[in-house]
Steps between C-alpha positions, in 0.01 A plus 500: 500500500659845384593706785224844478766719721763429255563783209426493151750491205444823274473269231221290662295801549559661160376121375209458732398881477514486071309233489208604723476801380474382104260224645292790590516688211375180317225478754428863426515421109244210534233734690553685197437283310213352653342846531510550143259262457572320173334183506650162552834619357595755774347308764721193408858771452373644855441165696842393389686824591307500833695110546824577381510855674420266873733239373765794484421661834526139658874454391575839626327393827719187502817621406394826785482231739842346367374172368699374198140411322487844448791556313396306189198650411570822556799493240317309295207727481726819499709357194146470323383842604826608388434340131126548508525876630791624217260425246266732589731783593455661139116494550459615844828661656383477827615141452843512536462606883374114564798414269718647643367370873512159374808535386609635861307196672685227270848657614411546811387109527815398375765640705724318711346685826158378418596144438717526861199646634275205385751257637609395166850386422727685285801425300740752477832449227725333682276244734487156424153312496446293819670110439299257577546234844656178349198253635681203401275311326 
């Protein structure tokens, strides 16, 4: 169980702040396009917004609480913002803020503090993978 006293990595923050707050904006973006009301169509685009915007705020609320589950999604989704966002930017500018935060939350993920701070093992150059116990078989 991750220690709650214990302080955050900036890079865990950036990742688990990024992606909640594009999670929302896609939450945000699927009332809108429920409200506009049309038919089956936008309905359908909104619903499945509405799950993938949760699905994002639920990494971020894993990785927040330092569980390593988090960590996949969240760069995952973030990568796919990243590609999915860029090809709007020439359409609607206002696009390349969430590109640009998803780009933040995928670097942020991916540092070497956030993996310490998940309690994942890193490699650095000049370490030498773990041999394994002879069990004399």
């Amino acid at each position: 169980m991750p220690d709650p006293t214990r302080r955050r990595p900036p890079g865990l923050v950036v990742a688990a702040t990024g992606s909640l707050l594009v999670g929302l904006a896609l939450i945000a973006l699927a009332v809108a396009s429920l409200a506009a009301g049309h038919g089956g169509f936008s309905g359908g685009v909104g619903i499945a917004l509405i799950v993938y915007g949760v699905a994002m705020g639920a990494g971020a609320f894993a990785l927040w609480k330092g569980s390593v589950l988090g960590r996949g999604p969240v760069i995952a989704m973030a990568l796919l913002n990243l590609v999915a966002g860029y090809t709007f930017t020439a359409s609607a500018p206002w696009v390349w803020l969430l590109v640009a935060v998803s780009a933040a939350t995928v670097v942020g993920a991916a540092l070497p503090s956030t993996s310490r701070a998940l309690h994942l093992r890193t490699v650095s150059a000049g370490d030498e993978p773990p041999q394994k116990a002879d069990q004399g078989t």
